[in-house]
C-alpha positions as CSV (number, residue, x, y, z in Angstrom):
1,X,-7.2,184.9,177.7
2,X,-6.5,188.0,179.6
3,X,-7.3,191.9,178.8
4,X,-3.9,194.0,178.8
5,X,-3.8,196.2,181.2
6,X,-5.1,200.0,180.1
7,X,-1.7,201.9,180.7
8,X,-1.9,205.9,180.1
9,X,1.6,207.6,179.9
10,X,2.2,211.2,181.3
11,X,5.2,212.8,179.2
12,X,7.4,215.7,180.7
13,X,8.0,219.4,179.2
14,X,11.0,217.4,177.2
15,X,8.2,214.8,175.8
16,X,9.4,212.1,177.1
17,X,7.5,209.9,179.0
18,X,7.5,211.1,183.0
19,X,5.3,208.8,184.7
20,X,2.9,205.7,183.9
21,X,-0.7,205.8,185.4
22,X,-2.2,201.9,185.9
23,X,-5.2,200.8,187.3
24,X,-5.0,200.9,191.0
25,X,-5.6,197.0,191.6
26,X,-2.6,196.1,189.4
27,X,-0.5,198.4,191.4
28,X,-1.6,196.8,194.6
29,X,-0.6,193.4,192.9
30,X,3.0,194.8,191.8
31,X,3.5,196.2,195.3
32,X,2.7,192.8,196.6
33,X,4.8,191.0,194.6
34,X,7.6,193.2,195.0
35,X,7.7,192.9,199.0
36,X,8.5,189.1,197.7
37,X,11.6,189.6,196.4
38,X,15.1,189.6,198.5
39,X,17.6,191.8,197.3
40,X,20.9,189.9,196.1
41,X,23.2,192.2,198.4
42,X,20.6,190.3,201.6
43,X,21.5,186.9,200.3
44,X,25.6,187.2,199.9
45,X,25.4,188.6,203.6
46,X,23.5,185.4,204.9
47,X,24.5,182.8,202.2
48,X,27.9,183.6,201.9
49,X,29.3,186.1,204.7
50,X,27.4,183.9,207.2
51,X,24.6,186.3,208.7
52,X,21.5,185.1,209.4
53,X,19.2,186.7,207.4
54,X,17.7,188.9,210.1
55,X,21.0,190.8,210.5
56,X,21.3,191.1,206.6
57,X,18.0,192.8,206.1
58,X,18.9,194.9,209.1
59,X,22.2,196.3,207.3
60,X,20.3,196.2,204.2
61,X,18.3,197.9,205.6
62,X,20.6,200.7,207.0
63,X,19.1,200.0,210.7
64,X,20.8,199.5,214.2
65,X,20.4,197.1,216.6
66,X,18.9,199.3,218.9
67,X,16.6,200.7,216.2
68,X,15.4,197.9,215.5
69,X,15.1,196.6,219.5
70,X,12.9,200.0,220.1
71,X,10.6,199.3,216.7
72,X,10.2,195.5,218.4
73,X,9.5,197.3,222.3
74,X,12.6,194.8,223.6
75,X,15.9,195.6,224.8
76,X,18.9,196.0,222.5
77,X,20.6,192.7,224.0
78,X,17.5,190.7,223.6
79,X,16.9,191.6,220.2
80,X,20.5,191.0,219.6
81,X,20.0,187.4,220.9
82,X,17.1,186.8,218.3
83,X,19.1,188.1,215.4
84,X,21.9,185.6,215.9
85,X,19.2,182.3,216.1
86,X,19.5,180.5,212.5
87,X,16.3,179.8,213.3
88,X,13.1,182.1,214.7
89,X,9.7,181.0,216.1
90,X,6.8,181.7,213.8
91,X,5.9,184.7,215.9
92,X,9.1,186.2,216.3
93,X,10.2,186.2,212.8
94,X,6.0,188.1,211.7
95,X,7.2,190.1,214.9
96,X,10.8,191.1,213.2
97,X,9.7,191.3,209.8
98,X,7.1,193.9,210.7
99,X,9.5,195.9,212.7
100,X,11.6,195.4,209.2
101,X,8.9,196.4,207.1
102,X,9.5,193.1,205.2
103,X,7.0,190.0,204.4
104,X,7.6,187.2,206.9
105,X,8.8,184.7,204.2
106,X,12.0,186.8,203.3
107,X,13.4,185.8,206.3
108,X,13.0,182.1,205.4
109,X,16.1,181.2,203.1
């Protein structure tokens, strides 16, 4: 069986509740979990428009080629090369994901 979690609520001037303080542990384990999940508008672009899902979190993302080629230390046309590969090397894709801020695993669908 399992404690709940002690939650204290912070209201506003108005009273209503502002903000929601949690034990700092559970928030690392919400964070966590949350850097898990790929947003719906990632998987149309790669399921259904056809992008790999690279070049989906990058216009997710709001990012250009070239931003993401300096965050990586490669050239724009290299980069670009990787981002249209259906299929990465284990390093490349921790190396991408990184640069993406993303987990690793959310570029595996």
């Amino acid at each position: 069986m399992s404690t709940p979690t002690p939650i204290q609520y912070i209201n506003g001037p108005d009273g209503e509740p502002a903000f929601v303080v949690i034990p700092y542990a559970d928030y690392i384990a919400q964070r966590d979990n949350a850097r898990k999940v790929i947003p719906p508008e990632v998987v149309t672009r790669s399921v259904f428009d056809g992008s790999t899902p690279v070049r989906a979190w990058r216009e997710y993302l709001g990012l250009t080629r070239a931003e993401v080629a300096q965050r990586l230390g490669i050239s724009r046309a290299v980069y670009t090369k990787r981002e249209k590969r259906h299929k990465l090397r284990k390093s490349m894709r921790k190396k991408i994901a990184a640069a993406l801020d993303i987990a690793p695993g959310q570029l595996m669908f």
